[in-house]
The first five atom37 places (N, CA, C, CB, O) and aatype in JSON, in Angstrom:
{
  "aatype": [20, 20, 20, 20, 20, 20, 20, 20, 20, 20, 20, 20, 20, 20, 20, 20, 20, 20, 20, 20, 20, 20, 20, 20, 20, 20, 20, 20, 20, 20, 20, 20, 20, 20, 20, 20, 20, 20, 20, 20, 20, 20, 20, 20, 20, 20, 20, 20, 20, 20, 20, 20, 20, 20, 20, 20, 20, 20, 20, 20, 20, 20, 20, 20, 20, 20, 20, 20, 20, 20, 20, 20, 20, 20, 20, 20, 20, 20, 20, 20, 20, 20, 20, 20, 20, 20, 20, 20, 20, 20, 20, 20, 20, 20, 20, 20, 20, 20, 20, 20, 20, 20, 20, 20, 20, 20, 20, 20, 20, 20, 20, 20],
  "atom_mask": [
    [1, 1, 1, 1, 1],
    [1, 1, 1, 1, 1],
    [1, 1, 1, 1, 1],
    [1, 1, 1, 1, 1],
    [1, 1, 1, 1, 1],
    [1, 1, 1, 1, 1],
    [1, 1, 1, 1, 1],
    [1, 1, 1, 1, 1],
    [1, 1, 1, 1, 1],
    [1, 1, 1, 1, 1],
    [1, 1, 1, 1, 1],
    [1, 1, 1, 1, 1],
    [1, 1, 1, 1, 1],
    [1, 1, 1, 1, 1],
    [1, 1, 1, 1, 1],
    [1, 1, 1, 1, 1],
    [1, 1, 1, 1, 1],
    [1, 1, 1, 1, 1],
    [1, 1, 1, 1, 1],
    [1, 1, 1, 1, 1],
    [1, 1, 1, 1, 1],
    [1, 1, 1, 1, 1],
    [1, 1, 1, 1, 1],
    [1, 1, 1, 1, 1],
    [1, 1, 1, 1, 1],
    [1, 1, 1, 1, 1],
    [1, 1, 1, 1, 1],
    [1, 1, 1, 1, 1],
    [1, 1, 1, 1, 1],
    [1, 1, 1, 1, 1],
    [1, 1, 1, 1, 1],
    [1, 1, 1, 1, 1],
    [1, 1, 1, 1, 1],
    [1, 1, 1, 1, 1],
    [1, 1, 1, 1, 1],
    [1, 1, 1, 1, 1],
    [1, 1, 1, 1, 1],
    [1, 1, 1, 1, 1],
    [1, 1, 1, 1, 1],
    [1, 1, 1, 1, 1],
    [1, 1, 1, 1, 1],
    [1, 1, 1, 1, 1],
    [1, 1, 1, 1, 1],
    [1, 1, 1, 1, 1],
    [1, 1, 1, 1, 1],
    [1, 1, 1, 1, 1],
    [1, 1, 1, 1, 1],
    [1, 1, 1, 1, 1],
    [1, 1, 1, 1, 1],
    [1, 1, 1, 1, 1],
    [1, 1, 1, 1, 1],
    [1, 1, 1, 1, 1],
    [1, 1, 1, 1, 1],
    [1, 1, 1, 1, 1],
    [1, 1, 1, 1, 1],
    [1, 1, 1, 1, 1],
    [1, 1, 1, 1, 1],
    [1, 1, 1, 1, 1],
    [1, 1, 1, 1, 1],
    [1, 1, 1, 1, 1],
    [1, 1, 1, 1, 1],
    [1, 1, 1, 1, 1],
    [1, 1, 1, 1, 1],
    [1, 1, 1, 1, 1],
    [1, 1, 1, 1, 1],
    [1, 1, 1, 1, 1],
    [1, 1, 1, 1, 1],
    [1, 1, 1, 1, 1],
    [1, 1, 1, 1, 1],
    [1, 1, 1, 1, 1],
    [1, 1, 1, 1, 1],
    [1, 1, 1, 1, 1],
    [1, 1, 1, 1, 1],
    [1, 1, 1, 1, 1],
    [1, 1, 1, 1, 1],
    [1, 1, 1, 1, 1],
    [1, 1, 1, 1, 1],
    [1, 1, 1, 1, 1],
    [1, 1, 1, 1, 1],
    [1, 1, 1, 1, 1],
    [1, 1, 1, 1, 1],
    [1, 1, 1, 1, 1],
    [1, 1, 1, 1, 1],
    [1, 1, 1, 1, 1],
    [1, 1, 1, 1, 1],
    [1, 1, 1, 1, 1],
    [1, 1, 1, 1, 1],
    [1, 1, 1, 1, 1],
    [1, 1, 1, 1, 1],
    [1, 1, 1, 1, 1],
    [1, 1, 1, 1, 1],
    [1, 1, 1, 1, 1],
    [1, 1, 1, 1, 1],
    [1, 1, 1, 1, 1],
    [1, 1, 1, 1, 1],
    [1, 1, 1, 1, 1],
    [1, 1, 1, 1, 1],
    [1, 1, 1, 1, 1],
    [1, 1, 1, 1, 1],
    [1, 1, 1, 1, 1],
    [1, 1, 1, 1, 1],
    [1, 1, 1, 1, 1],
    [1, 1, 1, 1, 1],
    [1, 1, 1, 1, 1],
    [1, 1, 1, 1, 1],
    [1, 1, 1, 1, 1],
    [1, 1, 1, 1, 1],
    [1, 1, 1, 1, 1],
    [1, 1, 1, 1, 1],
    [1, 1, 1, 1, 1],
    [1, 1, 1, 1, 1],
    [1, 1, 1, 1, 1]
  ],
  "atom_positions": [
    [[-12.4, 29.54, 34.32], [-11.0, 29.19, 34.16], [-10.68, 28.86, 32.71], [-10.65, 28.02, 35.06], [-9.59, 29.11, 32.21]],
    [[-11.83, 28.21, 31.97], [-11.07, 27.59, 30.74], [-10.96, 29.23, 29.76], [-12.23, 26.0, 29.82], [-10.03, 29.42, 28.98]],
    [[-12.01, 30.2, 29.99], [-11.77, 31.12, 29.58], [-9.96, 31.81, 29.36], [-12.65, 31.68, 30.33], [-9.34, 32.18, 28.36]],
    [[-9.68, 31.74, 30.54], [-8.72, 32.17, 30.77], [-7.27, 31.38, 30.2], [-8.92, 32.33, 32.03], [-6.18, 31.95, 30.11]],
    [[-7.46, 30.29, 29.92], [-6.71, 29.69, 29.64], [-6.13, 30.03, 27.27], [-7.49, 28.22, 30.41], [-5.07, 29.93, 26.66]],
    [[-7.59, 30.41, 26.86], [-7.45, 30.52, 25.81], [-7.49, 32.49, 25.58], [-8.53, 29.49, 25.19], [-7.49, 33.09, 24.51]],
    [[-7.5, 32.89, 26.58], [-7.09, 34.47, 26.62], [-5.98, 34.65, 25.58], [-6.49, 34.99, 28.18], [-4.95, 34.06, 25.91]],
    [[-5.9, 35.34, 24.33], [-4.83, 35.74, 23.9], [-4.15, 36.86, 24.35], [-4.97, 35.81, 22.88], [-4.74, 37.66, 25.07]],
    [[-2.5, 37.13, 23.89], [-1.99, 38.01, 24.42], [-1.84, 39.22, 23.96], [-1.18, 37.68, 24.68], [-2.09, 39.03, 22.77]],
    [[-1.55, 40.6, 24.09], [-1.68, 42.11, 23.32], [-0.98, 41.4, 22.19], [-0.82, 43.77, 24.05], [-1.71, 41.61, 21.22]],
    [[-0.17, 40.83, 21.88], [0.57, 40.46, 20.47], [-0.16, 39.1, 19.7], [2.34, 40.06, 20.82], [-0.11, 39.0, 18.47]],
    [[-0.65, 38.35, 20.3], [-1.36, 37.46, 19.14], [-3.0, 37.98, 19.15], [-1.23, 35.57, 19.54], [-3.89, 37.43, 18.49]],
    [[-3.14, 38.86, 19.81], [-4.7, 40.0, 19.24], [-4.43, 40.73, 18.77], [-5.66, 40.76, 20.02], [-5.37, 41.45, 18.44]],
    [[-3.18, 41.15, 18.37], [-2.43, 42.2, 16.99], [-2.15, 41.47, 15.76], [-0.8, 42.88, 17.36], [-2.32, 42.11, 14.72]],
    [[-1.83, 40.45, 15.67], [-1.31, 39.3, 14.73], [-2.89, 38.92, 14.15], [-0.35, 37.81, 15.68], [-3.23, 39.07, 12.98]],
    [[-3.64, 38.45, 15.12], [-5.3, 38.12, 14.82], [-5.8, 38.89, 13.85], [-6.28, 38.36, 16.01], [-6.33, 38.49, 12.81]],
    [[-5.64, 40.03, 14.2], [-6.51, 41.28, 13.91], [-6.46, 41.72, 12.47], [-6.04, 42.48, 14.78], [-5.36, 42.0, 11.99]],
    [[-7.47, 41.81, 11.78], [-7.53, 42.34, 10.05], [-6.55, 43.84, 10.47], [-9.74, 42.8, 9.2], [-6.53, 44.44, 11.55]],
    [[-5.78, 44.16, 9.19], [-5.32, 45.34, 9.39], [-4.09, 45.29, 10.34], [-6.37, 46.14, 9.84], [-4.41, 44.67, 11.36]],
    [[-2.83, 45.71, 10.37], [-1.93, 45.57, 11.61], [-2.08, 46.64, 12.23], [-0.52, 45.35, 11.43], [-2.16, 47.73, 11.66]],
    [[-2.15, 46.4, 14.07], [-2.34, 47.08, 14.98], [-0.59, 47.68, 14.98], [-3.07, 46.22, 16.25], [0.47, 47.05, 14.98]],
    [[-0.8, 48.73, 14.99], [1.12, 49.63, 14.91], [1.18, 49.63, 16.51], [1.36, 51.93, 14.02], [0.23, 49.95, 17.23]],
    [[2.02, 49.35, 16.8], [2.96, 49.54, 18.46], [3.55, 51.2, 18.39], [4.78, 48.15, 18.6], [4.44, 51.12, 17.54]],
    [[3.5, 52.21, 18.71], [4.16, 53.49, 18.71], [4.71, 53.57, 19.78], [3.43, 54.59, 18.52], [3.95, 54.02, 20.63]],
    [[5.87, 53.31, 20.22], [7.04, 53.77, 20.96], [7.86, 54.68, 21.1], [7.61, 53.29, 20.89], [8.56, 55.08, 20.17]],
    [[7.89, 55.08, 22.08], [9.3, 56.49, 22.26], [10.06, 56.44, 23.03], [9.06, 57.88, 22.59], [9.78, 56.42, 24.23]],
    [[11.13, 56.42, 22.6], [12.43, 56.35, 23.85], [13.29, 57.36, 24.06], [13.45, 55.31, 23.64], [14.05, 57.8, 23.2]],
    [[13.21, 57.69, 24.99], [13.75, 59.25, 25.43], [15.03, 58.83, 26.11], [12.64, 60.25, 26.62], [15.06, 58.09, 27.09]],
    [[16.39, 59.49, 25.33], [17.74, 59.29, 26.02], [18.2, 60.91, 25.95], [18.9, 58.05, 25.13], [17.63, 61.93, 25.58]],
    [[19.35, 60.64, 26.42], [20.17, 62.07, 25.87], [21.57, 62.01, 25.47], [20.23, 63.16, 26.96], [22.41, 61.3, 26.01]],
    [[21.78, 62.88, 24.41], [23.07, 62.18, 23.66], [22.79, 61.09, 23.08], [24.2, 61.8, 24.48], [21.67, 60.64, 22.83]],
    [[24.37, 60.42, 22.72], [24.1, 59.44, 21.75], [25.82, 59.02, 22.84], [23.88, 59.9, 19.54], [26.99, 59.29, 22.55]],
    [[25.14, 58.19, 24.32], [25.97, 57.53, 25.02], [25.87, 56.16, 25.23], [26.02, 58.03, 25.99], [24.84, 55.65, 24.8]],
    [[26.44, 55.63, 25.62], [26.35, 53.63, 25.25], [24.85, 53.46, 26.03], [28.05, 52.23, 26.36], [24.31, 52.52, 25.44]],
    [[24.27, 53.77, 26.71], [23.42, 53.62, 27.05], [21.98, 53.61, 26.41], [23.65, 54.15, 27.7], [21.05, 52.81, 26.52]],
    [[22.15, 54.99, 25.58], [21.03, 55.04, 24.83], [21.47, 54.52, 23.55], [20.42, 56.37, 24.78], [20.54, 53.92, 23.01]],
    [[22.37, 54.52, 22.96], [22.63, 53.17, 21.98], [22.18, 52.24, 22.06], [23.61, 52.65, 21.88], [21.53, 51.79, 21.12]],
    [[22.38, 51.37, 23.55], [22.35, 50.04, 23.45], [20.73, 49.86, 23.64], [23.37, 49.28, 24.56], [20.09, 48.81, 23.52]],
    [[20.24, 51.16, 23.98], [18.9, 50.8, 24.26], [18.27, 51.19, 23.12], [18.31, 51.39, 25.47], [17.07, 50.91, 23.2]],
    [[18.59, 51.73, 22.06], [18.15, 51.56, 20.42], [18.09, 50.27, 20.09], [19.12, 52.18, 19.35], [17.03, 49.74, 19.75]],
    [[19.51, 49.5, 20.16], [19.6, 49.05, 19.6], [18.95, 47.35, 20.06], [20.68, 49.53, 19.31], [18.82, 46.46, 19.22]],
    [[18.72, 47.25, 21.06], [18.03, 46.57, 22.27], [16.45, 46.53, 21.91], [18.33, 47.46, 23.78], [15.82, 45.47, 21.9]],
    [[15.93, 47.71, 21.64], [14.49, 47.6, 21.11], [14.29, 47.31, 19.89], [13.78, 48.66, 21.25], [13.5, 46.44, 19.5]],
    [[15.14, 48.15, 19.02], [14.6, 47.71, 17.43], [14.85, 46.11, 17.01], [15.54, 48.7, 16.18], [14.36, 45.6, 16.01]],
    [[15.79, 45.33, 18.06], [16.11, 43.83, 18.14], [14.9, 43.1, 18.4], [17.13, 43.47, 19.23], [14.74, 42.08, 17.74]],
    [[13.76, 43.52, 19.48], [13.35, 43.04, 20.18], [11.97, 43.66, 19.65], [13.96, 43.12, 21.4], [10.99, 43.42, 20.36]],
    [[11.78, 44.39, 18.54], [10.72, 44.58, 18.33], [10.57, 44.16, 16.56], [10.44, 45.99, 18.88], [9.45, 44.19, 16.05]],
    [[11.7, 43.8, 15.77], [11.84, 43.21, 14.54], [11.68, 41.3, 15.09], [13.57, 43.84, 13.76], [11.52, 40.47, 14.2]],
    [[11.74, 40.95, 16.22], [11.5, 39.77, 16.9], [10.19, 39.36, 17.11], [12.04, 39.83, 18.02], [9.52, 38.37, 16.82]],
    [[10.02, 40.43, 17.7], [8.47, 40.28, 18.29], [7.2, 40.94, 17.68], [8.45, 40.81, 19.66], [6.08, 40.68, 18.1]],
    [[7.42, 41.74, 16.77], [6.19, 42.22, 16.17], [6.61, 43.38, 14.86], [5.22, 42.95, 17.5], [6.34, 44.56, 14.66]],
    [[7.5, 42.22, 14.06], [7.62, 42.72, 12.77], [6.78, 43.47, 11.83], [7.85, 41.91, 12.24], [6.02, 42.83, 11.12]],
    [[6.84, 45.02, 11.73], [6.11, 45.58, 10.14], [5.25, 46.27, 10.93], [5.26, 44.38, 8.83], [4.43, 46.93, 10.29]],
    [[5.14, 46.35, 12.66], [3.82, 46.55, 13.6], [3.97, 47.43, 14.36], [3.39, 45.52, 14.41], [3.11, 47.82, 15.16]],
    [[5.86, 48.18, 14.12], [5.88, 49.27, 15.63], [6.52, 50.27, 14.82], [6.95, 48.79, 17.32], [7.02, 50.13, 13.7]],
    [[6.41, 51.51, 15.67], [7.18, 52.68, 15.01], [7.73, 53.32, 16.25], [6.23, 53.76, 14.04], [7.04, 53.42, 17.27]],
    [[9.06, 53.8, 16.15], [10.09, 54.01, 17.06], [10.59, 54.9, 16.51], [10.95, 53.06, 17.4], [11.59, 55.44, 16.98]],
    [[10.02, 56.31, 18.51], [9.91, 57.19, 17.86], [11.46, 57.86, 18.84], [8.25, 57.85, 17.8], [11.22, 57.68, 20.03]],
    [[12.42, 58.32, 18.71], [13.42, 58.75, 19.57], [13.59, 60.06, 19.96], [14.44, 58.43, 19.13], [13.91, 60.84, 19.06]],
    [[13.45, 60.49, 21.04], [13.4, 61.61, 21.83], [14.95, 61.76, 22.58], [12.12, 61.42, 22.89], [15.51, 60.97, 23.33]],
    [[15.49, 63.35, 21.97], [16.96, 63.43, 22.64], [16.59, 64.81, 23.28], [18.51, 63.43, 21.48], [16.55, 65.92, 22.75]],
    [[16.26, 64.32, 24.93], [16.11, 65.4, 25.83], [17.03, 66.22, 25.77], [16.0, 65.1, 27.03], [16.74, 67.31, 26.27]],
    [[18.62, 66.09, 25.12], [19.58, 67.35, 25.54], [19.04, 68.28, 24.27], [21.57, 66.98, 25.56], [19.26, 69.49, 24.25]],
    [[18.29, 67.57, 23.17], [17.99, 68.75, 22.38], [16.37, 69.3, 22.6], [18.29, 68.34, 20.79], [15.72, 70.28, 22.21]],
    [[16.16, 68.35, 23.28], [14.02, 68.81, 23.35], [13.92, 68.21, 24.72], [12.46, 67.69, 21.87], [13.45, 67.09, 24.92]],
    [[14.4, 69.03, 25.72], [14.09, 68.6, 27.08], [12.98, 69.1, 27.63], [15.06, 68.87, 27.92], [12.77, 68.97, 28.84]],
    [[11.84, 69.97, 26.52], [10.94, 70.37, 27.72], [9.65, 69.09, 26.94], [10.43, 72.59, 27.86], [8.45, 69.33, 27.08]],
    [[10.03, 68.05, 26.31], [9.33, 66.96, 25.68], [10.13, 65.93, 27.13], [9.79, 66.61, 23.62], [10.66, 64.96, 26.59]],
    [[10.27, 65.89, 28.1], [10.64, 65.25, 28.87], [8.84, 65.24, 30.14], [12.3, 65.97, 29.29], [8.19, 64.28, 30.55]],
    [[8.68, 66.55, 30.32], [7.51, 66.5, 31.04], [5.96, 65.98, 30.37], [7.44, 67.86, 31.51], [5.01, 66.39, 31.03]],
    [[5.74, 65.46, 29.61], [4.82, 65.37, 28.96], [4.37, 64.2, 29.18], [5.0, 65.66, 27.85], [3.22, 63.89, 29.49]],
    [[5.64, 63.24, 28.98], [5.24, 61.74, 29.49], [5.79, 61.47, 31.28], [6.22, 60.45, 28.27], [5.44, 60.44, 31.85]],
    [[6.39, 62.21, 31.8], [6.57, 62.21, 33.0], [8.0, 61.8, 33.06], [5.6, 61.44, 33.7], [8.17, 60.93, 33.92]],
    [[9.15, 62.17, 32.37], [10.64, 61.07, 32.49], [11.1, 61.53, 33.36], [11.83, 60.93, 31.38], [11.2, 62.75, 33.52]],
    [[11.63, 60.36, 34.42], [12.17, 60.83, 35.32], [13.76, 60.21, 35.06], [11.37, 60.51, 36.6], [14.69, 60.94, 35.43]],
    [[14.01, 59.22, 34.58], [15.26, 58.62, 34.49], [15.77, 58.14, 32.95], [15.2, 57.46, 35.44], [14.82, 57.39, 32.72]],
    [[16.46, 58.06, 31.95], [16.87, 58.32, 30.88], [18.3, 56.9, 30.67], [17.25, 60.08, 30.94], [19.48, 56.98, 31.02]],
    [[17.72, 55.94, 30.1], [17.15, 55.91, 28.99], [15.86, 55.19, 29.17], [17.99, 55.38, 28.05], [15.83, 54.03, 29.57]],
    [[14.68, 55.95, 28.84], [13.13, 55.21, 29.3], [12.41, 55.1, 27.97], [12.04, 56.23, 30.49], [12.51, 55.83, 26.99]],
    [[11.69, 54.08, 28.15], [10.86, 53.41, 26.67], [9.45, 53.94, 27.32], [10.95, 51.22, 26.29], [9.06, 53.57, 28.43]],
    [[8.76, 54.83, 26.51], [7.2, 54.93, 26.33], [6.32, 54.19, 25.35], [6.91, 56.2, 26.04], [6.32, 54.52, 24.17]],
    [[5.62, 53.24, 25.78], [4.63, 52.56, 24.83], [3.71, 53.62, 24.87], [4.01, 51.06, 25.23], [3.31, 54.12, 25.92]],
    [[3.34, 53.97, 23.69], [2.37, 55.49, 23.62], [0.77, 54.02, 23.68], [2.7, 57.03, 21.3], [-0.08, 53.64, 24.48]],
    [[1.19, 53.74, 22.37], [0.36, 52.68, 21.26], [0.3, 51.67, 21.63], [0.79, 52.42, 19.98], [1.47, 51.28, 21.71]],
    [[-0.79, 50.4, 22.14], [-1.84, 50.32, 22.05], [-2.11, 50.99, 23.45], [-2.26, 49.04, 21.67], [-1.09, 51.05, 24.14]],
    [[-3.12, 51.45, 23.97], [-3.29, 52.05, 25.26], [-3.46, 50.38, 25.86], [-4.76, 53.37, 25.45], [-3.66, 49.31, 25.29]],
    [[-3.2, 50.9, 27.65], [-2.51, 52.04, 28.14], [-0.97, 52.18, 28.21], [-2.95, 52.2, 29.36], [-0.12, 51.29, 28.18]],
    [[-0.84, 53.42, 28.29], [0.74, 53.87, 28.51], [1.24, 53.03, 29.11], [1.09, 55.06, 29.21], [0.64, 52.47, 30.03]],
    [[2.69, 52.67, 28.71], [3.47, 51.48, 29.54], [4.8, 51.54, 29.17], [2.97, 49.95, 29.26], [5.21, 51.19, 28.06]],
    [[5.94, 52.25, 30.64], [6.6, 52.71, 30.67], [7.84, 51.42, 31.11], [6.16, 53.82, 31.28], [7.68, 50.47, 31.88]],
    [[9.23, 51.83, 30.21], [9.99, 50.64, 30.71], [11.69, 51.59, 31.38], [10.24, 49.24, 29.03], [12.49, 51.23, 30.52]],
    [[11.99, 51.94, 31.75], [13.64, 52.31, 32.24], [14.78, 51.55, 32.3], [13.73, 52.68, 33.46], [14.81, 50.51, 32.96]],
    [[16.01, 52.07, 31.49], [16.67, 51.39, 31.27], [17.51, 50.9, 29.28], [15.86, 50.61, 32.07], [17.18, 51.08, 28.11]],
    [[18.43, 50.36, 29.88], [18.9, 49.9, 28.29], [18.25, 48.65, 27.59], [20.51, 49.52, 28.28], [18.48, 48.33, 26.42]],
    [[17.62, 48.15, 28.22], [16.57, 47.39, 27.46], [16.98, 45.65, 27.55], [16.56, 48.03, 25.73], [16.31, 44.7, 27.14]],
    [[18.23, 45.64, 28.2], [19.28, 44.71, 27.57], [18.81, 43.17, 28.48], [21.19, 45.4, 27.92], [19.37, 42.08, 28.39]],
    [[17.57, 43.54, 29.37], [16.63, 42.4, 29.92], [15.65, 42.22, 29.06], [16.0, 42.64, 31.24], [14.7, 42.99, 29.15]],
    [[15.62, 41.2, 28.05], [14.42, 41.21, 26.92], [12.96, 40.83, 27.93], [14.77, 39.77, 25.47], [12.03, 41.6, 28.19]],
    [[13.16, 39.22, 28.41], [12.39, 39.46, 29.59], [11.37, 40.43, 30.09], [13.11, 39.57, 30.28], [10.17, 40.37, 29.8]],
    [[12.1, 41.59, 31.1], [11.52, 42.52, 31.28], [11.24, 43.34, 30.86], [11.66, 42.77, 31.75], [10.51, 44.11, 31.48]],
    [[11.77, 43.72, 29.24], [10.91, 44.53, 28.29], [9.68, 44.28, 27.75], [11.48, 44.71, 27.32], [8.74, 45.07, 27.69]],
    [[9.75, 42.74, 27.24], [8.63, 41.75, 27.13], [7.31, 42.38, 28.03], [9.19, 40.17, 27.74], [6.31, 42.94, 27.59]],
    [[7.64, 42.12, 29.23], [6.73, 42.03, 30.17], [6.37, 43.9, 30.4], [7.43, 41.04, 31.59], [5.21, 44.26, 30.59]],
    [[7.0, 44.45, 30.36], [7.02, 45.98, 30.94], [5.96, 46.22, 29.05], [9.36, 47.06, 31.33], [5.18, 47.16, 28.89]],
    [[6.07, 45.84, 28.65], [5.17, 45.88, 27.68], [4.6, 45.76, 27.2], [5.05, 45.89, 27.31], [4.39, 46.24, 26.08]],
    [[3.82, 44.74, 28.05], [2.79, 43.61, 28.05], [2.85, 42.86, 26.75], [1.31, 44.15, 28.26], [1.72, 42.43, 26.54]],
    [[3.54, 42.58, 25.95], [3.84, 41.59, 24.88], [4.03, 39.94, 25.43], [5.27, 42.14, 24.16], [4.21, 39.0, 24.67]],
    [[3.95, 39.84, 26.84], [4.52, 38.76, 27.51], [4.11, 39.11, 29.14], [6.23, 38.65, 27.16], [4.38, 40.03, 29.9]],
    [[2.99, 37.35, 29.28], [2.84, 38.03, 31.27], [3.53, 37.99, 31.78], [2.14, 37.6, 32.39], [4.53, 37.53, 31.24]],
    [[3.62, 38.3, 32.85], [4.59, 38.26, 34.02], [4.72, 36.54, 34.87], [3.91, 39.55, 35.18], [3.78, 35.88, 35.32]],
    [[5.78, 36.29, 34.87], [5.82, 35.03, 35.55], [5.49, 35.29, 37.1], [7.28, 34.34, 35.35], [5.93, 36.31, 37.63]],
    [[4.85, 34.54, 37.68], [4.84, 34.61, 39.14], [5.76, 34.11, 40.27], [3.86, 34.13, 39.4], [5.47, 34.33, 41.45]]
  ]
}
């Protein structure tokens, strides 16, 4: 148990770590509709918050590169791919629950 108690989290074993561990993200929308706006603008908030100088955000516009839609599996739009650190960890949506971006991204556990 006490182990567990001093477990750090994917973000303060990135912070720890000689060298910064980069976060590589991709968020696949289509168009440029309030949705995938707000979900730009929702992550780059929430990732200049949470792990400044450490992620790269990469944006995917299925109406112009829709056959980059099967690759990561998108089924619903606007969806966040954590490529970087493995494993893959997928979030749907405008982002606008920090919360559950947090957590869908393991930057933050899940409350029980």
């Amino acid at each position: 148990m006490k182990a567990e108690q001093h477990a750090p989290s994917p973000l303060s074993e990135s912070v720890a770590t000689e060298g910064p561990e980069v976060w590589e993200l991709r968020l696949y929308v289509a168009g440029k509709t309030a949705k995938s706006v707000a979900a730009l603008e929702n992550l780059t908030r929430l990732c200049e918050r949470e792990m400044p100088g450490k992620y790269k955000i990469e944006v995917v516009d299925l109406l112009v590169h829709p056959q980059l839609a099967k690759g990561d599996q998108i089924l619903a739009i606007p969806t966040l791919v954590r490529k970087l650190p493995q494993p893959i960890r997928k979030v749907i949506g405008d982002l606008s629950n920090t919360e559950r971006t947090l957590v869908g991204l393991q930057l933050r556990p899940a409350e029980n």
